[in-house]
C-alpha positions in Angstrom: 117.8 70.2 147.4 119.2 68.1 144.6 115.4 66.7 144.5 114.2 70.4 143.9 116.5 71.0 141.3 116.2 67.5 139.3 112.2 68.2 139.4 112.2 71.7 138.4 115.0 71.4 135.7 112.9 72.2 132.5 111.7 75.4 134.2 114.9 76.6 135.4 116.6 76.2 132.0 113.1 77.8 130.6 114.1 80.9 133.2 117.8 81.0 132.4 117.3 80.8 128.6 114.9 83.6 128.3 116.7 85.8 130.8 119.7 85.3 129.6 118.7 85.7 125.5 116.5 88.6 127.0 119.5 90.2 128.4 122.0 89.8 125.8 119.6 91.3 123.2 118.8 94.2 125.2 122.2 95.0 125.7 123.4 94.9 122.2 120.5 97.1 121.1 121.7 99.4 123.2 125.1 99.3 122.5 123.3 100.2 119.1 121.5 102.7 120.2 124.7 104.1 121.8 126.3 104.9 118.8 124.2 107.7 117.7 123.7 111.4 119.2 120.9 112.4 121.6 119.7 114.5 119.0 119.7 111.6 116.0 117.6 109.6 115.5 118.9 105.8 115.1 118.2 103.9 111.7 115.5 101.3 112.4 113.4 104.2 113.6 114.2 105.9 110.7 113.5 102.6 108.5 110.7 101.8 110.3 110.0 106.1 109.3 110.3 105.3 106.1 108.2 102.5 105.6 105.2 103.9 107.2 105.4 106.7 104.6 105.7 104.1 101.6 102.8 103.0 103.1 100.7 105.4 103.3 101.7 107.2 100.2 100.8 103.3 98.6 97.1 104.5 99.2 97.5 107.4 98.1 97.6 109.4 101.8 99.4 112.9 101.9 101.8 111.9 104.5 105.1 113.1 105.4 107.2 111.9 107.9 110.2 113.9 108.5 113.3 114.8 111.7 112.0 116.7 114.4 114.1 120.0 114.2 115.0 120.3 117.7 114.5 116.4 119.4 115.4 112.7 118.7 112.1 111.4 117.0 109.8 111.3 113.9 106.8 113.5 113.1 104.3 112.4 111.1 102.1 114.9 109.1 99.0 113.9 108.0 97.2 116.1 105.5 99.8 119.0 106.7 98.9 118.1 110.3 101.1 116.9 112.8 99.8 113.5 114.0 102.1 111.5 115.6 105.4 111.2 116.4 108.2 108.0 116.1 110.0 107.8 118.9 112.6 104.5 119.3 110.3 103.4 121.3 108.2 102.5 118.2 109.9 100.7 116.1 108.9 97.2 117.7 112.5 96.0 118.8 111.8 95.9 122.5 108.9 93.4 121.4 111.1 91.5 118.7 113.4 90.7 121.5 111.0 89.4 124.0 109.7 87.5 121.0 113.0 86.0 120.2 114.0 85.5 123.8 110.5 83.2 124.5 111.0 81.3 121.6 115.0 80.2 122.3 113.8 79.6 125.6 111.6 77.1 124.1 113.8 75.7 121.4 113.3 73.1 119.2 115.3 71.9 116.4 117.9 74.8 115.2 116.5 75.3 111.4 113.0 75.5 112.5 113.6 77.3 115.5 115.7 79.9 113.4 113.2 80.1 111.0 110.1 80.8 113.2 112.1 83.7 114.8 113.1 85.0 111.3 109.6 84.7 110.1 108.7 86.7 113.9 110.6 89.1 113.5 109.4 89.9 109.9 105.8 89.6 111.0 106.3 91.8 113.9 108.0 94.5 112.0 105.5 94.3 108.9 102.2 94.7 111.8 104.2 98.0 113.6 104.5 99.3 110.5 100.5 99.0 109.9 99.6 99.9 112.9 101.7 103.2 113.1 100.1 103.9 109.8 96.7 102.5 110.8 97.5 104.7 114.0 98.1 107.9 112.1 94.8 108.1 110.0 92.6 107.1 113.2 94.3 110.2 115.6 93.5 112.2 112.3 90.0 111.9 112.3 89.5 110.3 116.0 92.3 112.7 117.6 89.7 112.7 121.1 90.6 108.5 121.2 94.3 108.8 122.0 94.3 106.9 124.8 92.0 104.5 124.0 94.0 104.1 120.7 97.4 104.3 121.4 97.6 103.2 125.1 95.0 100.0 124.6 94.4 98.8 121.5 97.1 99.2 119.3 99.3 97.7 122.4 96.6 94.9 122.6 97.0 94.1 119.3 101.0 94.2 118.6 101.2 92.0 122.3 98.0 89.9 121.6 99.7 88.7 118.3 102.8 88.4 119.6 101.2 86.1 122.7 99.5 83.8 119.6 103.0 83.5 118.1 104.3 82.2 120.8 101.1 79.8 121.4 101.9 78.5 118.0 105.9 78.0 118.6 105.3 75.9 121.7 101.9 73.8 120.4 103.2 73.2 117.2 107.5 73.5 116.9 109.3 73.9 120.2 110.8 70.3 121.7 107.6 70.9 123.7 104.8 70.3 121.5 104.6 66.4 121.9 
């Protein structure tokens, strides 16, 4: 048994270190997420709200995002139309934390490694907020593609990125890349 263990030792530290950044991240985001009402909605939805409004109104779209009256989430008007909704589900956190869970797991040096997951995280954020905006105008004038664009390819694309991050942390930063 000790043979197993001394021979599988990088992956088993690999498994505990994601697992166990995965789960501590999870569970202070919902200890967040806790603090606020059924019926509120919490602030980095509301940020995240916000910015995809800035946005949009940047060039020069007639957007409004505002609280749903009577549930916990965003609406997004387009034109005077209701286009989408922001649930808390869309404001990239679940991904951040995978994100920053893969690349602890594969740690390098503490600076660098702190700074790749800050830079991550800013990245991330910055693409949700262009692809909810991105998101909004397309269901405007492609309202028939819903599926195809908010079940495949804007998923593809946040994931997809998120997968070449983490390619680049482990070729290029983590105690891995030699």
């Amino acid at each position: 048994m000790k043979k197993y263990l001394a021979q599988f030792k990088p992956f088993l530290i690999f498994i505990g270190t994601f697992f166990a950044a995965y789960i501590a991240l999870t569970l202070l985001y919902k200890f967040y997420l806790n603090s606020f009402k059924a019926d509120e909605v919490d602030g980095i939805t509301n940020l995240v709200g916000r910015n995809v409004e800035q946005l949009l109104h940047a060039f020069n779209f007639d957007i409004k995002v505002q609280k749903s009256l009577s549930n916990s989430w965003l609406e997004v008007l387009y034109n005077n139309h209701y286009i989408v909704r922001i649930i808390e589900g869309c404001n990239a956190i679940s991904v951040i934390i995978l994100f920053i869970a893969f690349v602890l797991a594969f740690s390098g040096k503490f600076k660098v490694t702190l700074y790749y997951i800050l830079f991550g995280i800013v990245f991330i954020y910055l693409l949700n907020i262009a692809r909810i905006a991105l998101l909004t105008i397309l269901l405007f004038h492609f309202p028939e593609k819903n599926h195809l664009l908010h079940g495949v390819l804007f998923p593809l694309i946040i994931y997809g990125t998120v997968f070449i991050l983490w390619i680049i942390w482990v070729n290029k930063f983590s105690k891995y890349a030699k």
